[in-house]
VEXKE-204276 format. One record per residue: x, y, z of N, C-alpha, C in turn; residue in three letters; residue number from 1. Coordinates in pm, whole numbers. Example, Ala and Ser with C-alpha at 12.3 -4.5 7.8 and 13.67 -1.06 7.14 Angstrom:
2
nxx:nyy:nzz:caxx:cayy:cazz:cxx:cyy:czz:type:seq
1319:-569:780:1230:-450:780:1320:-330:780:Ala:1 .
1285:-225:708:1367:-106:714:1290:3:787:Ser:2 .
REM end
This chain:
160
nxx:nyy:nzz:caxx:cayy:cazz:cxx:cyy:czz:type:seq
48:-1226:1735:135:-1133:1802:155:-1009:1714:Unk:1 .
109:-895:1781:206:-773:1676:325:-741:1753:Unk:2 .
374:-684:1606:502:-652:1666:536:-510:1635:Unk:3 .
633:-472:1714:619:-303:1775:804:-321:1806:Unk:4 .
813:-165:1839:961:-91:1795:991:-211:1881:Unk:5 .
1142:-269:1852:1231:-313:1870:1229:-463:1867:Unk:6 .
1159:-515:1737:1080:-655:1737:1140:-643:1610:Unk:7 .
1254:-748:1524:1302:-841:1424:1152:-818:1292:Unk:8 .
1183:-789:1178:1117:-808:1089:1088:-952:1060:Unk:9 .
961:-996:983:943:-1126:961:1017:-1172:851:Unk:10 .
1041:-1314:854:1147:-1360:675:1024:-1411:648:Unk:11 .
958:-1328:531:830:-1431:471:870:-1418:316:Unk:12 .
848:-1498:219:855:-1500:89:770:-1465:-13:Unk:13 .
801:-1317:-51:673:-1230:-96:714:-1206:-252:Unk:14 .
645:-1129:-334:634:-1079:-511:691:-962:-534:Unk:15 .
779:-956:-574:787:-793:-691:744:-805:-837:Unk:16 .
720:-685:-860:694:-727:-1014:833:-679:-1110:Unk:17 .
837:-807:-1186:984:-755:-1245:940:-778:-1417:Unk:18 .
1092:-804:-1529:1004:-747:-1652:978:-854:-1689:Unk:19 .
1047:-964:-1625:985:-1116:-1712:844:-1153:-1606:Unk:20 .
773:-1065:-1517:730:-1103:-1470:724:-1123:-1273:Unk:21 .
591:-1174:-1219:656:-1165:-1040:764:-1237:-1033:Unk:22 .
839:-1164:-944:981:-1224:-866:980:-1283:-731:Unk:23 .
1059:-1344:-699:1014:-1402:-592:1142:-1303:-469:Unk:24 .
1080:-1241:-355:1213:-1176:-244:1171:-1222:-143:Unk:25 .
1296:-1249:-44:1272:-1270:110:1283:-1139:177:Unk:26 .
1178:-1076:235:1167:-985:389:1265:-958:441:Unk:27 .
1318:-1058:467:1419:-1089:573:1603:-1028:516:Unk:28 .
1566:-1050:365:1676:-971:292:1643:-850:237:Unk:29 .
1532:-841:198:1502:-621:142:1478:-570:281:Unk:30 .
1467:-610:365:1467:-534:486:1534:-534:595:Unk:31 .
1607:-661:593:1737:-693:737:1832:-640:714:Unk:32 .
1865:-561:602:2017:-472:621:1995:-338:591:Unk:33 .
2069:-253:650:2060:-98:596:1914:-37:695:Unk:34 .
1933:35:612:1824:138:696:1652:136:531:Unk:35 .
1590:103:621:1457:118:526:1320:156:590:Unk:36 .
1265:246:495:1118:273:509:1031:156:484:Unk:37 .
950:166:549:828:46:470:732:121:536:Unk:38 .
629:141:400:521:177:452:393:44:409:Unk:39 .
248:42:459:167:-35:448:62:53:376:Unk:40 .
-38:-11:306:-130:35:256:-234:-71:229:Unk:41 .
-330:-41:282:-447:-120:246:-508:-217:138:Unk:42 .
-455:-94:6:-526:-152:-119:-425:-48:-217:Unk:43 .
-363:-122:-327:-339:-95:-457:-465:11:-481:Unk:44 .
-464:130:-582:-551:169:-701:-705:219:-540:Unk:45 .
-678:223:-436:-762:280:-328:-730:423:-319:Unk:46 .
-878:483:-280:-865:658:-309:-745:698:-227:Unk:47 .
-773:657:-65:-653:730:18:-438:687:-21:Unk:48 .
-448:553:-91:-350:489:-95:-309:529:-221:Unk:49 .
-395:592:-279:-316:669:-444:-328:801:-453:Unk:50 .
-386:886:-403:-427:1006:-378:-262:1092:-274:Unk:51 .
-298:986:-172:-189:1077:-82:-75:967:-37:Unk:52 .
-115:827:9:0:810:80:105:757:-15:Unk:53 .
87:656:-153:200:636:-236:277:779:-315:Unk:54 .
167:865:-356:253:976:-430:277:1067:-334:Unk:55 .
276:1072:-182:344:1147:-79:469:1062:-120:Unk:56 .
494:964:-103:657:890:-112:737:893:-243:Unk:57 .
644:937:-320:668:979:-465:753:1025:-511:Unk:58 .
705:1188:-462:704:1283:-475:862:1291:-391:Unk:59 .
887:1236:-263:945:1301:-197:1087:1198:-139:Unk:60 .
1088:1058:-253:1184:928:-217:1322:1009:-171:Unk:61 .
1331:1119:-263:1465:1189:-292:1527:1222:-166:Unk:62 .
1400:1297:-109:1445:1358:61:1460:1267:163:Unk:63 .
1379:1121:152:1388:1005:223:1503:989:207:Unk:64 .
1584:959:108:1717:860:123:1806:1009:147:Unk:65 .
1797:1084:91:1920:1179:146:1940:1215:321:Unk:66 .
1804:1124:417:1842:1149:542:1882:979:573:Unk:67 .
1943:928:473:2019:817:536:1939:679:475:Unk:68 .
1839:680:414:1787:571:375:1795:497:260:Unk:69 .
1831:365:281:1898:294:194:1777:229:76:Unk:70 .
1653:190:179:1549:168:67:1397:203:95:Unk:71 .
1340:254:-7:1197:275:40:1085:120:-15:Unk:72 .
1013:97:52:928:-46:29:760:8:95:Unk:73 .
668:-53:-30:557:-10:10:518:-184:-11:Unk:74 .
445:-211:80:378:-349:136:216:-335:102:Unk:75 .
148:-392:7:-28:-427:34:-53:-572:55:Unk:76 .
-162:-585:15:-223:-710:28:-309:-728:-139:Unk:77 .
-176:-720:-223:-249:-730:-363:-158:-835:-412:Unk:78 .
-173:-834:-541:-74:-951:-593:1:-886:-693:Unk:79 .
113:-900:-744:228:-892:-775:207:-813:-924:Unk:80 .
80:-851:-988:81:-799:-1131:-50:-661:-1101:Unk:81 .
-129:-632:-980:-170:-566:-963:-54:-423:-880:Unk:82 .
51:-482:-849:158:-382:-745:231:-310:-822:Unk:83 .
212:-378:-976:334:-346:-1076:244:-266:-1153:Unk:84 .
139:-283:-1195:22:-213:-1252:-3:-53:-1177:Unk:85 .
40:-35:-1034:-3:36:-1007:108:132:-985:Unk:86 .
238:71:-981:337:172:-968:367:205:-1084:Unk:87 .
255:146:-1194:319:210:-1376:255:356:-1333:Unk:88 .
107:304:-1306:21:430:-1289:50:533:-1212:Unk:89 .
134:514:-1134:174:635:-1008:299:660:-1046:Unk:90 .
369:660:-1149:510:667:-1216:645:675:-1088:Unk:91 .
635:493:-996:681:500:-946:835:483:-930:Unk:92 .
860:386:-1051:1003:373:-1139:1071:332:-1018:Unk:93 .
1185:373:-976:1297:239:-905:1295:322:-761:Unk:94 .
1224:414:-773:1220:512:-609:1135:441:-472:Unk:95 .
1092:293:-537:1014:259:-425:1022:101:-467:Unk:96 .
1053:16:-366:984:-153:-444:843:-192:-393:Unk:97 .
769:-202:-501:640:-207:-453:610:-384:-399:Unk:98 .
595:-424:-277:582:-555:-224:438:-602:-249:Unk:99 .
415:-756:-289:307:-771:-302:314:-872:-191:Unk:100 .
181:-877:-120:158:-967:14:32:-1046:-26:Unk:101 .
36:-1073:-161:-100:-1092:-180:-197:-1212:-75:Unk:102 .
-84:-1337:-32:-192:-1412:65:-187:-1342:227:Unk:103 .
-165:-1223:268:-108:-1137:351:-64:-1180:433:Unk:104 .
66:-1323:421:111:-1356:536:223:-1235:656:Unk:105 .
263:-1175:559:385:-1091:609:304:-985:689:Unk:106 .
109:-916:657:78:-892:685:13:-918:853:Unk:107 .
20:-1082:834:-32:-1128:977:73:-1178:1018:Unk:108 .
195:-1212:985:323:-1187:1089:377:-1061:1148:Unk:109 .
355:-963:1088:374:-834:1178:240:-791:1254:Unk:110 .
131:-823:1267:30:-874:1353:-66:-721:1329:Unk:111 .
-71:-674:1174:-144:-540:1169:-227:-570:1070:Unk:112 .
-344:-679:1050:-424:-694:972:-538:-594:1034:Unk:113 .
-643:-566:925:-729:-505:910:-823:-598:822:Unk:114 .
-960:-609:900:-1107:-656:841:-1135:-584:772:Unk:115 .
-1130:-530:601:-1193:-456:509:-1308:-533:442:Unk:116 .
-1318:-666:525:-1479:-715:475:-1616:-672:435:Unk:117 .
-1643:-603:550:-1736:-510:575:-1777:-440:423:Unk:118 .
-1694:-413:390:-1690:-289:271:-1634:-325:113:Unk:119 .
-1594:-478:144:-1573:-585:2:-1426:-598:-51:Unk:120 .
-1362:-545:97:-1197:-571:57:-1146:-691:152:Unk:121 .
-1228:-775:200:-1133:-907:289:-1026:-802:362:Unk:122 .
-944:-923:415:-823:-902:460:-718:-793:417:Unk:123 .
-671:-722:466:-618:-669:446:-509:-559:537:Unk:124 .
-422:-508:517:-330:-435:609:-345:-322:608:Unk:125 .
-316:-338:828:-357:-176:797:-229:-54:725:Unk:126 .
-259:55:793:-175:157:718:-111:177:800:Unk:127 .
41:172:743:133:231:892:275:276:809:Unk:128 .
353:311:885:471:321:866:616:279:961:Unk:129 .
669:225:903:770:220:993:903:200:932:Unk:130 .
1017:271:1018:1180:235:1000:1212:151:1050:Unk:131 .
1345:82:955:1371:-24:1015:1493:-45:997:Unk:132 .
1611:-64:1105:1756:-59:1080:1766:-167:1114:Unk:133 .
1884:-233:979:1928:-357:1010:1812:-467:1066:Unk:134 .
1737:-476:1016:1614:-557:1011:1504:-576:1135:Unk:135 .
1547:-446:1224:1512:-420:1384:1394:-299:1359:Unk:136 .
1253:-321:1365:1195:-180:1387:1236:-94:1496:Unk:137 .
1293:34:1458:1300:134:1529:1217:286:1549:Unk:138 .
1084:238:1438:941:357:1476:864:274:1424:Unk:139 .
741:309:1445:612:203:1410:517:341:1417:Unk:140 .
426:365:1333:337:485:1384:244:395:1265:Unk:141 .
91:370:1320:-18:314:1238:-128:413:1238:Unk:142 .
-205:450:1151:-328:500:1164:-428:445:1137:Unk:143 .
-495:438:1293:-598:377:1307:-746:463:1275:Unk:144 .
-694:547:1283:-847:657:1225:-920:619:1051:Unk:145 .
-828:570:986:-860:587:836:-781:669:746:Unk:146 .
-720:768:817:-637:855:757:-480:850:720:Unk:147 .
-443:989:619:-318:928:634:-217:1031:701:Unk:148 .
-210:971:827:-110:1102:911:15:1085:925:Unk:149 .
53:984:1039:97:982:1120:183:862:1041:Unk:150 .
139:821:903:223:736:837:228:782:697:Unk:151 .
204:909:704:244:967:549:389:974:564:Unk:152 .
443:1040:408:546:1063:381:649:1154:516:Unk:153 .
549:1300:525:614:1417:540:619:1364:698:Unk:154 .
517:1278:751:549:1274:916:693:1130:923:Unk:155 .
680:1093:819:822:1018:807:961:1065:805:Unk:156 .
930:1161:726:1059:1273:699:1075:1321:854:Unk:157 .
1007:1375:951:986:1439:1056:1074:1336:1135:Unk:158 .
1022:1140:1158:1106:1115:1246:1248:1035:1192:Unk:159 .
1267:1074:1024:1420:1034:1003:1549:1121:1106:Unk:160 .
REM end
């Protein structure tokens, strides 16, 4: 099943990277209260997913929460010491929690996997964005082209 605006976030039990190491968070609590961004990304340390769509949110967390947002969350399909590795590299510091999905269940409970087989990435999620109040999606915008549009930063800012 995917799920689309006005469909309950999943409670799945996913990784942050913290300093003693991965942590363990429920979904269902970084994202069922308040108002939050979550965006998706394919791949950790990937040209389009480090280039534009993590340091679009970067760059710009500041303007996200000053239109009301309580947390920003970026979701892949990596594992927990690769999520933390990569937000050293993108100097993402406390402006974003980087989620690791590494067996991508949370990925195939919100029903937006992507076949990156083809090309030597397995499983993986696609790219999207979405708000989510009080643990209810209230926008969903995915890009299915390859690109990053319609779930970058600045078209986020557009429908806060």
């Amino acid at each position: 099943m995917t799920l689309s605006i006005g469909d309950a976030v999943p409670d799945i039990e996913l990784f942050t990277m913290g300093a003693e190491g991965p942590q363990k968070v429920s979904t269902g609590e970084l994202l069922g209260s308040g108002r939050v961004v979550l965006f998706a990304v394919p791949g950790a340390f990937t040209p389009g997913c480090s280039r534009v769509h993590l340091p679009g949110f970067v760059q710009q967390a500041q303007q996200v929460t000053d239109k009301g947002v309580d947390r920003i969350v970026c979701v892949s399909v990596n594992d927990a010491f690769v999520m933390g590795a990569w937000a050293e590299d993108q100097n993402v510091g406390d402006s974003i929690v980087m989620l690791a999905d590494g067996n991508g269940e949370f990925t195939q409970a919100m029903g937006h996997v992507m076949d990156g087989s083809g090309f030597g990435l397995g499983i993986r999620s696609k790219r999207y964005a979405a708000i989510i109040d009080d643990g209810i999606i209230t926008s969903l915008d995915i890009d299915e082209a390859g690109g990053v549009e319609v779930s970058s930063c600045a078209a986020v800012l557009d429908r806060l």
